[in-house]
C-alpha positions in Angstrom: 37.6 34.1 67.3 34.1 35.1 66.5 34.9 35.2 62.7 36.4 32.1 63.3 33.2 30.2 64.6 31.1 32.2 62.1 33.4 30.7 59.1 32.2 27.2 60.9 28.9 27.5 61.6 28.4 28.7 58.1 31.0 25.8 56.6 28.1 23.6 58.4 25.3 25.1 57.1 26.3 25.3 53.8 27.5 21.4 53.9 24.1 20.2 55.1 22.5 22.2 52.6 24.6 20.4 49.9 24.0 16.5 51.4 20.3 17.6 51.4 19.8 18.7 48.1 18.0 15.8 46.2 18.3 17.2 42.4 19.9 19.5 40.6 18.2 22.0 40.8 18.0 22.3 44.0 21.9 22.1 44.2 22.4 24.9 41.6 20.2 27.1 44.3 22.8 26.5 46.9 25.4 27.0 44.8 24.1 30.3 44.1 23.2 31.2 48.0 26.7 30.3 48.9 28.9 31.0 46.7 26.6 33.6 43.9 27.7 37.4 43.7 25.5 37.8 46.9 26.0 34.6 48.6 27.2 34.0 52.1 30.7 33.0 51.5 31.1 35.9 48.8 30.0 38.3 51.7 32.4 37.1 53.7 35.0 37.6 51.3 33.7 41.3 50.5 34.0 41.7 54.6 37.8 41.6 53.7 38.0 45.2 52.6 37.1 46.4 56.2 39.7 44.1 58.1 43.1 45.3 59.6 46.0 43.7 57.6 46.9 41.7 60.4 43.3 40.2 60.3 43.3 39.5 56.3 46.1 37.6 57.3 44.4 34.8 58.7 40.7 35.7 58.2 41.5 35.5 53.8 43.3 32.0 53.9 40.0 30.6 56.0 37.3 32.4 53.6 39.2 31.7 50.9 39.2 27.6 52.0 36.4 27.7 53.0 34.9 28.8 49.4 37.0 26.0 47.7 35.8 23.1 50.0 32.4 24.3 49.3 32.8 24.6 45.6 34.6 20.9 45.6 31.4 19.1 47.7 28.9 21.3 45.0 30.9 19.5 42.1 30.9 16.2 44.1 27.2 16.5 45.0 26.7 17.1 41.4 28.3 14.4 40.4 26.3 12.1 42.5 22.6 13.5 41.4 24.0 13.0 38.3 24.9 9.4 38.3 21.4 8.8 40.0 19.3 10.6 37.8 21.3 8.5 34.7 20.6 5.1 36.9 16.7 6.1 37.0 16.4 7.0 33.5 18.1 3.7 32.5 15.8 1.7 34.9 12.7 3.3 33.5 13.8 3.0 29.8 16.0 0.0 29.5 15.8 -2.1 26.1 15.1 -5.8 26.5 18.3 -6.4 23.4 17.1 -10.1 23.4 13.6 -9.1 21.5 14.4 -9.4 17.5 14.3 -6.4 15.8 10.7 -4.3 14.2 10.5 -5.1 10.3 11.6 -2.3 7.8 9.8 -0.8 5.6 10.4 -2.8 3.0 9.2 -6.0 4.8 6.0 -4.2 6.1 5.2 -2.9 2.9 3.1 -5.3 0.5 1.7 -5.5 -3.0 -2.0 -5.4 -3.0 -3.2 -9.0 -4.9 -5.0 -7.0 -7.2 -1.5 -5.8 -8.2 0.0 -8.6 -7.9 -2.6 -10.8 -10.2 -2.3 -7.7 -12.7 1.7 -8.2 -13.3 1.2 -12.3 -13.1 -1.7 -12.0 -15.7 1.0 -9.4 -17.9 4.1 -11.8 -17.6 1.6 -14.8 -18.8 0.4 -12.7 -21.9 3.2 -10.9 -22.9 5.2 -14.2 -23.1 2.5 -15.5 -25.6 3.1 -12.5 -27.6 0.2 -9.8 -26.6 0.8 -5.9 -26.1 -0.8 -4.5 -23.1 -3.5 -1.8 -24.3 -5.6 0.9 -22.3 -7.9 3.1 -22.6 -10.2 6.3 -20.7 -12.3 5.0 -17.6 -14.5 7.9 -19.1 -16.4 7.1 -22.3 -18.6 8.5 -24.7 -22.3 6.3 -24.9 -21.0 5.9 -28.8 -17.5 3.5 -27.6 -19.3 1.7 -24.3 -22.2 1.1 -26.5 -23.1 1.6 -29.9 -19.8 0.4 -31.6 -20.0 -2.7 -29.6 -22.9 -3.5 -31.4 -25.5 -2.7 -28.5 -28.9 -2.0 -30.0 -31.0 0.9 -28.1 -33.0 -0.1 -25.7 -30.2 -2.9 -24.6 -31.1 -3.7 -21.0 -27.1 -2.5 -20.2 -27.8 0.9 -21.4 -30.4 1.2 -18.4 -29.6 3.4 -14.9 -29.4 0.5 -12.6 -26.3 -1.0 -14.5 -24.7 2.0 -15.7 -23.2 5.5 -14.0 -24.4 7.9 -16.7 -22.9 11.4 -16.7 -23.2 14.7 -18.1 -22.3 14.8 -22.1 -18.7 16.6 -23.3 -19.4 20.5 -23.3 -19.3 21.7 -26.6 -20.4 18.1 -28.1 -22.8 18.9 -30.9 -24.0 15.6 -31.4 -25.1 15.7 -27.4 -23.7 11.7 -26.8 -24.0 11.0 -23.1 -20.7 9.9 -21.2 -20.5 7.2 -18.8 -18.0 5.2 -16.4 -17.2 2.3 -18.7 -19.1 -0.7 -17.7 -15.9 -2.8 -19.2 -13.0 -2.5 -21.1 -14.3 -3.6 -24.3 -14.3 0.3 -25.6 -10.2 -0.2 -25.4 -11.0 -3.1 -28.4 -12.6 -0.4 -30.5 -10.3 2.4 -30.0 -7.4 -0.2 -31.0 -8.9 -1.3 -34.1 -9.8 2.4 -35.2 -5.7 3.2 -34.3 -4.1 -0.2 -35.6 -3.7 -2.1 -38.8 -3.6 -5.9 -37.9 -2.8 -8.2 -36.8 -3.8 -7.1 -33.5 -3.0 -9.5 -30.1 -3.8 -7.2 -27.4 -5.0 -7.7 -23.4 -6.9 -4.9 -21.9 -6.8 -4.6 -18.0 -8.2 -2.0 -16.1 -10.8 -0.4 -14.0 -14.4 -0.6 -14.8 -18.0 0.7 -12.9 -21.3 -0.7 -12.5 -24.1 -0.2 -10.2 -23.5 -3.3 -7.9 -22.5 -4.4 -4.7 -23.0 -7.5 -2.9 -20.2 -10.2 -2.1 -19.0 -11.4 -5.8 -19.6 -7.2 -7.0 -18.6 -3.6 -6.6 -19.1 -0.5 -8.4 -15.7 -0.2 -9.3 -13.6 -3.5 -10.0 -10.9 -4.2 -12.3 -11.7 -6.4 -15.6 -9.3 -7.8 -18.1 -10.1 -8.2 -22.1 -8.4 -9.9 -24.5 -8.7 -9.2 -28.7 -7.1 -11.0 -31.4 -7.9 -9.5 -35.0 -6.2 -11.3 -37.8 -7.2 -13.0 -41.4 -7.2 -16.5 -40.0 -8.3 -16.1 -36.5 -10.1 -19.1 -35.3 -11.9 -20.7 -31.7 -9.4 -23.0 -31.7 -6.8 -20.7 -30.9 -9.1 -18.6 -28.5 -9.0 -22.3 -26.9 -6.2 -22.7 -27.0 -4.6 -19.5 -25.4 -7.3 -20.0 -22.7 -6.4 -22.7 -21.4 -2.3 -21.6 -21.7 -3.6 -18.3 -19.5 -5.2 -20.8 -16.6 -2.4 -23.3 -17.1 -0.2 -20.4 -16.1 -2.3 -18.6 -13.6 -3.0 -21.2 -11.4 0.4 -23.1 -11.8 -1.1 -26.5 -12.9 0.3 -28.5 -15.4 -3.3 -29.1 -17.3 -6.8 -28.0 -16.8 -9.7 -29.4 -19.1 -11.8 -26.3 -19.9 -15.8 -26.6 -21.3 -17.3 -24.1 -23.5 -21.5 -23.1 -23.4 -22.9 -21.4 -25.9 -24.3 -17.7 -24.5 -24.8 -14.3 -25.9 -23.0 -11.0 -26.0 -23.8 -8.4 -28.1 -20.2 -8.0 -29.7 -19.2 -11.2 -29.8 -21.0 -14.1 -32.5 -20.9 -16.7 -31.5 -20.8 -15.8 -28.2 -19.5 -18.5 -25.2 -19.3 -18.7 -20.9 -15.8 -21.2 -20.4 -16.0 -23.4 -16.9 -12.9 -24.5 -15.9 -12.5 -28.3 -13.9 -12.1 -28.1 -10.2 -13.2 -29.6 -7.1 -14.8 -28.0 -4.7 -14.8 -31.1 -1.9 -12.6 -29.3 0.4 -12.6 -25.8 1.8 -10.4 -24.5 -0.8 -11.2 -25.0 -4.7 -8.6 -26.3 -6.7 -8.6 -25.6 -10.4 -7.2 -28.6 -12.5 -8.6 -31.8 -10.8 -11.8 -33.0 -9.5 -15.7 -33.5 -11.2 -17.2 -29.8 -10.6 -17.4 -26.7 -12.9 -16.6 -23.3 -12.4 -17.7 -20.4 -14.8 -14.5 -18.4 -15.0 -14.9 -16.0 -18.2 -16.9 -15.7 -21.0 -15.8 -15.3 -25.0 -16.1 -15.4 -28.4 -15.8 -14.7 -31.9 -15.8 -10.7 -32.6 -19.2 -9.3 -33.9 -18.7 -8.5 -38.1 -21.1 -5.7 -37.0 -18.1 -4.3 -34.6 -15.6 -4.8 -37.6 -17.4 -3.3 -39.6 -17.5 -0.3 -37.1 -13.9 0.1 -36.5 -13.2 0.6 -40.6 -12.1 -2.9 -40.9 -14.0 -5.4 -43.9 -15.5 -8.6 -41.9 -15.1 -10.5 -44.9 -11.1 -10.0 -44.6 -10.8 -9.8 -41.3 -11.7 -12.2 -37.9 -10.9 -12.5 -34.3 -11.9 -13.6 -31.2 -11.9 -12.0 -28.1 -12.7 -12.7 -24.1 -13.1 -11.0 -20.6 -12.7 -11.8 -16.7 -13.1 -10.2 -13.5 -9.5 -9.5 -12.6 -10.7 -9.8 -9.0 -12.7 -12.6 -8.9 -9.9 -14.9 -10.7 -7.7 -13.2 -7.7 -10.2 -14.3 -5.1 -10.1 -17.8 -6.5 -6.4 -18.4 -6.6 -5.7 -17.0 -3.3 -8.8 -18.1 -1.4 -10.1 -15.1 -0.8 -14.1 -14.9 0.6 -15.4 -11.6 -0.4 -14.7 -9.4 -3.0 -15.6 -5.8 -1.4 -12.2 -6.6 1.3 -10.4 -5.4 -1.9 -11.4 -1.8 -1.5 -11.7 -1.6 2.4 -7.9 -0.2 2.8 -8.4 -2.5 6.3 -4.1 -3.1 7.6 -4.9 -6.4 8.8 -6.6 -7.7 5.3 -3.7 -6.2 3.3 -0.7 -8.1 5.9 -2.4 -11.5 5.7 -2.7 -11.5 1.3 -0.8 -9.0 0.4 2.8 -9.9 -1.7 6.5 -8.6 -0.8 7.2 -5.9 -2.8 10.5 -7.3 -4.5 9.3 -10.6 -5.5 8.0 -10.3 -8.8 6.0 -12.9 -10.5 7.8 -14.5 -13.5 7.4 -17.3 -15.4 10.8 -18.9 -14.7 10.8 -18.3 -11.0 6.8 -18.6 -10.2 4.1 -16.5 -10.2 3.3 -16.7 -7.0 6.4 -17.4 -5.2 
């Protein structure tokens, strides 16, 4: 009778500890208190051993239900905690499915414009014909200078425009090396590699000591050279005005022409382009104002002569622009140093998607 009410008392003591376990956890430590190697119902069973046979015959049965009813309410309970602990994590991390979906990778990513005016400016010139050349953003004084036809003493040569460095070891005749102040060394190591005729654009990165909001030491520049035995302004007109035509996706633009100077070019030219500049935006094509857009002109004979190539056979023309600045224009950008300032927000408001290249037959800019 005693083993009888212990059986009970111990049935409801193991029963409250299962309602009362809140996780778990604390279930698994019941579990193991009751019904563990050295729990209370597996000392009850052990207590077996010691019993007459005619007390195993009703103490086992009542141990022996007693562990299975306890082993069913800890699978029950456990079921239960589980089911609420699923519930909770659901509540605290449910997914509103009616929000549209984050962008890929491929629709964040963008094409900076500078890219973008670089591949626009290619597909315009190689459809008139030009090759693409390039050159070393290092150069020797001799192909950033002298071979352009830039006397010594030329205010360019001085510290304040140019990033001078140390000269090639092993050079005998000691010729200093700089960052090249523009692509125009590209013109002279073409005409020393290639018979003409030579139609050739020259983008690329060039360095200067300057920085405001239209400058920056390092900005991208694009040259064009034409070497042939017939070359003449009016086709440097011409293929001008076919570039912008292109670029800014008009159908005409009226273009004026001011004399200037430039040391490898004779004579030498700054082109304005029509716009108008009544609104906020400028638009290139219409209007009564000017805007200086490049500058140009007839090669030097002098840097000609230089490359190995008779004057009095051959001509050309040639012309340069700020591959920026022409960016800023057509896209209404304010300043040019945002280019280089790697700022997110900059690049998601102008920059491009990635798989819509400019063409001519679809649009540049599309």
């Amino acid at each position: 009778m005693n083993d009888v009410i212990s059986l009970d008392t111990l049935r409801e003591q193991i029963t409250a500890d299962i309602e009362n376990a809140s996780d778990e956890k604390a279930l698994d430590a019941v579990r193991v208190a009751a019904l563990g190697k050295k729990g209370s119902v597996s000392e009850q069973l052990k207590s077996l051993g010691k019993m007459s046979p005619e007390e195993r015959k009703s103490a086992g049965p009542a141990i022996n239900g007693l562990k299975n009813d306890m082993a069913a309410l800890i699978e029950a309970k456990s079921a239960e905690l589980k089911k609420a602990a699923l519930e909770a994590r659901l509540a605290s991390e449910k997914v509103d499915v009616t929000l549209p979906l984050q962008p890929g990778p491929m629709q964040r990513g963008s094409i900076h414009p500078v890219s973008q005016t670089l591949d626009e400016i290619t597909a315009i010139f190689s459809d008139m014909g030009f090759a693409i050349a390039e050159g070393p953003d290092i150069e020797s004084d001799y192909y950033n200078f002298t071979a352009l036809n830039f006397p010594e003493g030329h205010p360019a040569r001085e510290m304040h425009d140019t990033f001078f460095m140390k000269a090639k070891e092993g050079d005998d005749n000691g010729s200093k090396m700089v960052l090249r102040t523009h692509t125009s060394p590209v013109q002279i190591r073409t005409m020393e590699n290639q018979e003409p005729p030579i139609r050739v654009v020259i983008p690329g990165r060039t360095y200067r000591c300057d920085s405001d909001q239209t400058h920056t030491p390092m900005f991208h520049q694009l040259e064009g050279l034409v070497i042939d035995k017939s070359s003449h302004i009016g086709q440097l007109r011409w293929v001008l005005e076919e570039f912008l035509k292109a670029y800014f996706e008009v159908d005409n633009v009226k273009t004026r022409f001011r004399p200037s100077f430039f040391p490898f070019t004779e004579p030498s030219m700054e082109v304005d382009v029509q716009c108008d500049r009544s609104g906020k935006e400028v638009k290139i094509g219409e209007g009564n104002d000017w805007l200086e857009i490049l500058g140009c002109g007839m090669v030097h004979p002098n840097v000609i002569r230089n490359c190995g190539l008779d004057p009095d056979i051959y001509q050309g023309f040639a012309w340069g622009m700020g591959i920026d600045r022409i960016a800023m224009l057509k896209y209404g950008m304010p300043d040019l140093r945002d280019f280089f300032d790697a700022d997110k927000r900059w690049m998601e408001h102008y920059g491009f998607r990635p798989l819509d290249l400019p063409t001519l037959f679809g649009g540049l800019s599309s």
